[in-house]
Each structure stands twice: as structure tokens, then as C-alpha cells.
N, C-alpha and C positions, 0 to 999 in steps of 0.2 A: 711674872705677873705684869700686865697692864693696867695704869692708871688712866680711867677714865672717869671724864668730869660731865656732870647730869644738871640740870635746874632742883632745887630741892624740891622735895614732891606735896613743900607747903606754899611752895609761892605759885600766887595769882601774879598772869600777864598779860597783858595785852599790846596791839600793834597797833596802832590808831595811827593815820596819817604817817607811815614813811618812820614813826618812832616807837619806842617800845618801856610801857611804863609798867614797873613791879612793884607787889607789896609781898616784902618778905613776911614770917613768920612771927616775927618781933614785930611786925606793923607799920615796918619804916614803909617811907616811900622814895620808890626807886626810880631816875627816867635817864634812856638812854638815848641821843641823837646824832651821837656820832655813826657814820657809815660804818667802821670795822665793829662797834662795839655792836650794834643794831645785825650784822653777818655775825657774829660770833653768837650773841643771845639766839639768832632765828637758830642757829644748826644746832645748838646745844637743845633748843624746842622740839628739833626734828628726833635727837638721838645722844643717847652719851656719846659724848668724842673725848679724844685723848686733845693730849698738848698739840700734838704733830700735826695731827689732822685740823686742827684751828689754823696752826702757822701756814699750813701748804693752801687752806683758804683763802686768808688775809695776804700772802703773796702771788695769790693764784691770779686776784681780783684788782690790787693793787700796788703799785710802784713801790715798795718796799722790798728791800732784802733782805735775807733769811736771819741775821743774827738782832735785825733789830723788832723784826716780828716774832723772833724768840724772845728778846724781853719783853716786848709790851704785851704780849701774849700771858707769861708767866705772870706779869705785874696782875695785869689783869685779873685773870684767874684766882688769884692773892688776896685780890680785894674781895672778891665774888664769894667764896668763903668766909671772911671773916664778916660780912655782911648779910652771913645764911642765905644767897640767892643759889649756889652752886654748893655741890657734896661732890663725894670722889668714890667711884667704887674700885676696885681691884679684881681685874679677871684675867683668867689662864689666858696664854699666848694666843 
């Protein structure tokens, strides 16, 4: 099984100017401005991705190496959940 991570299918987003502002489900409000976190939210908008596929982008695009966009990757995602913006589904290989 593959862990792939989605936007939850109750949060409202929007991109306005170069940034990306959420309201989760609970009603917080969300705003993102940093460049990796602003690539991360847009790809997660396009499609579920796994972890992998987040990290291979954030190193794709910038001067980071692979074990540190493995953690801020995971941290990230960490948050993202326990803040209801992201859910995790599980599918066959």
C-alpha cells in the first residue's frame, strides 16, 4: 500500500497574489507564503501525492538536499493533518 496525501475535501482555497489562503473545516484560517509550502499546497490542489513525490518536487525546484526536504516535508505534512487541511488515503501499489 501507498500513502497518499489529498487536501481535505472540506477545505476552501484560494491563490491570490503568488499566495495560498485556507479555511479548514473547523474554520481556522490558514495562509501560506512561503515558495515550498505555496509548491507543495498547489500539487496537493492538482492530485493526491505521496511523501516522495512532494520531496522529488521541493528538490527538483530548489537547492535543498534530499534528507532535509525529507524532513520538512514530513514535518509539514504533520502539521497539515492535525490542522484538517490534508488526509491520507491508502492505495494498491
Amino acid at each position: 500500500m501507498v500513502t497518499r496525501f489529498s487536501l481535505h475535501p472540506k477545505v476552501a482555497v484560494r491563490a491570490v497574489a503568488g499566495e495560498i489562503f485556507l479555511v479548514s473545516d473547523d474554520r481556522a484560517f490558514h495562509h501560506a507564503h512561503l515558495p515550498t509550502a505555496i509548491d507543495a499546497l498547489s500539487a496537493l490542489r492538482e492530485a493526491p501525492r505521496t511523501a516522495d513525490e512532494l520531496i522529488e518536487l521541493i528538490t527538483t525546484r530548489y537547492a535543498v538536499d534530499d534528507d532535509t526536504a525529507r524532513q520538512d516535508i514530513s514535518e509539514f505534512l504533520q502539521i497539515l493533518q492535525q490542522r484538517l487541511i490534508v488526509v491520507t488515503t491508502d492505495t494498491p501499489n
